[in-house]
Backbone bond lengths (Angstrom), bond angles and torsions (degrees), N, CA, C in turn:
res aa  C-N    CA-C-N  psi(-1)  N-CA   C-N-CA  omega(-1)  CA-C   N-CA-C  phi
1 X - - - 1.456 - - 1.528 109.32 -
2 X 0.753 127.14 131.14 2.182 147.92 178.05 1.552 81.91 -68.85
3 X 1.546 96.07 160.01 1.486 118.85 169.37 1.186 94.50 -129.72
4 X 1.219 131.45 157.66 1.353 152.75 160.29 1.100 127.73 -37.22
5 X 1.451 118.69 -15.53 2.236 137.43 170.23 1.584 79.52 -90.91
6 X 1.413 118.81 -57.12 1.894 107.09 -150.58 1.948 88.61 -69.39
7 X 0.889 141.74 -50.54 1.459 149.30 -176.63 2.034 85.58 -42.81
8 X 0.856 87.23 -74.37 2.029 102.97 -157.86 1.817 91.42 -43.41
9 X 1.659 105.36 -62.44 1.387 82.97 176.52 1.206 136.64 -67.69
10 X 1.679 142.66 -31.38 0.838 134.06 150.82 1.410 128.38 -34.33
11 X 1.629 124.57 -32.97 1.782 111.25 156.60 0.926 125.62 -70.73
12 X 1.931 120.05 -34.99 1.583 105.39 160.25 1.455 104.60 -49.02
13 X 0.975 148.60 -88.57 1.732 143.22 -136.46 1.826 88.83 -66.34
14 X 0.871 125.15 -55.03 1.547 96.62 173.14 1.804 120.88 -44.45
15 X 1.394 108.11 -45.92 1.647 106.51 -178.04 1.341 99.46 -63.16
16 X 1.343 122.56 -50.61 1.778 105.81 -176.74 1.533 113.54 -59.24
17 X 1.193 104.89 -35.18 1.592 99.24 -166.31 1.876 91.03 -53.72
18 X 1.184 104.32 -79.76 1.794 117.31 178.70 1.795 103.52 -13.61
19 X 1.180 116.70 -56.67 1.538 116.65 -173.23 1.627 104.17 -69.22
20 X 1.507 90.90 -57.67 2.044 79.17 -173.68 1.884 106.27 -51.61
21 X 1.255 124.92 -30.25 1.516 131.55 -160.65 2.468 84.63 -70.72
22 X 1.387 97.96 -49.89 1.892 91.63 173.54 0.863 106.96 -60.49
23 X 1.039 129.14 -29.16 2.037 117.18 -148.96 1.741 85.06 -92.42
24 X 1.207 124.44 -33.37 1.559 121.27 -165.13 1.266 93.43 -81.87
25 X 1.659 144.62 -26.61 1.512 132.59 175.92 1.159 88.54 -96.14
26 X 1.310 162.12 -36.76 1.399 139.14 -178.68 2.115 120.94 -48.85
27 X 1.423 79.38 -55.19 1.700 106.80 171.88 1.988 98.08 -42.31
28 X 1.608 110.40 -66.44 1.214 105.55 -143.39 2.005 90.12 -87.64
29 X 1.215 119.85 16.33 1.090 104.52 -172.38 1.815 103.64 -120.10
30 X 1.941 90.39 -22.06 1.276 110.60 175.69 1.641 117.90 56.35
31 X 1.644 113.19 36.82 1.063 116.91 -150.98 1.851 104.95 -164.63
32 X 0.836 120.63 117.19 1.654 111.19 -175.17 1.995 108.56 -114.95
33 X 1.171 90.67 -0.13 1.939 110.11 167.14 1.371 99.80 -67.54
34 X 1.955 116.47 108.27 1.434 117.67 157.30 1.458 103.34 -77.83
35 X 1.201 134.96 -17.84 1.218 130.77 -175.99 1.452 114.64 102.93
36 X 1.183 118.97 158.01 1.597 110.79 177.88 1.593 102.64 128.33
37 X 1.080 102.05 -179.23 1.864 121.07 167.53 1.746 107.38 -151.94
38 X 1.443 93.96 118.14 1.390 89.12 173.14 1.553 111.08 -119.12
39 X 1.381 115.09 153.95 1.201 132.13 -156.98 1.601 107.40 -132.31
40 X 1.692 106.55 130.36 2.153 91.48 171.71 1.304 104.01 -92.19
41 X 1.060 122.60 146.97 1.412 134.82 -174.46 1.659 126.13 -153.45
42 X 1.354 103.08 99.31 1.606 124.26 -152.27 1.458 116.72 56.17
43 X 1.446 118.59 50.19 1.214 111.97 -149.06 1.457 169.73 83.48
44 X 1.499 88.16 -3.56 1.364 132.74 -157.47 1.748 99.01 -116.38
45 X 1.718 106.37 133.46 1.249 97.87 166.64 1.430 101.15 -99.54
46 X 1.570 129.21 128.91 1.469 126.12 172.06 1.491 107.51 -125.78
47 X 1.334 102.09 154.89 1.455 123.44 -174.66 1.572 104.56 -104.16
């Protein structure tokens, strides 16, 4: 049975894994622009 530290850490090392996995397409893309133009509109953020 997990305890609640072994649970907690296992989502940290999942959240790092997830960030190091961005930071390694950020690096090789060298670029954090998905592209687009977004605009608010009546409140609204639209793309």
């Amino acid at each position: 049975m997990k305890t609640v530290e072994t649970i907690e850490v296992t989502v940290v090392e999942e959240i790092q894994a997830r960030l190091k996995n961005l930071g390694d397409h950020v690096r090789e893309d060298r670029c954090l622009n998905a592209g687009g133009k977004f605009e608010w509109i009546d409140s609204v953020l639209v793309k």
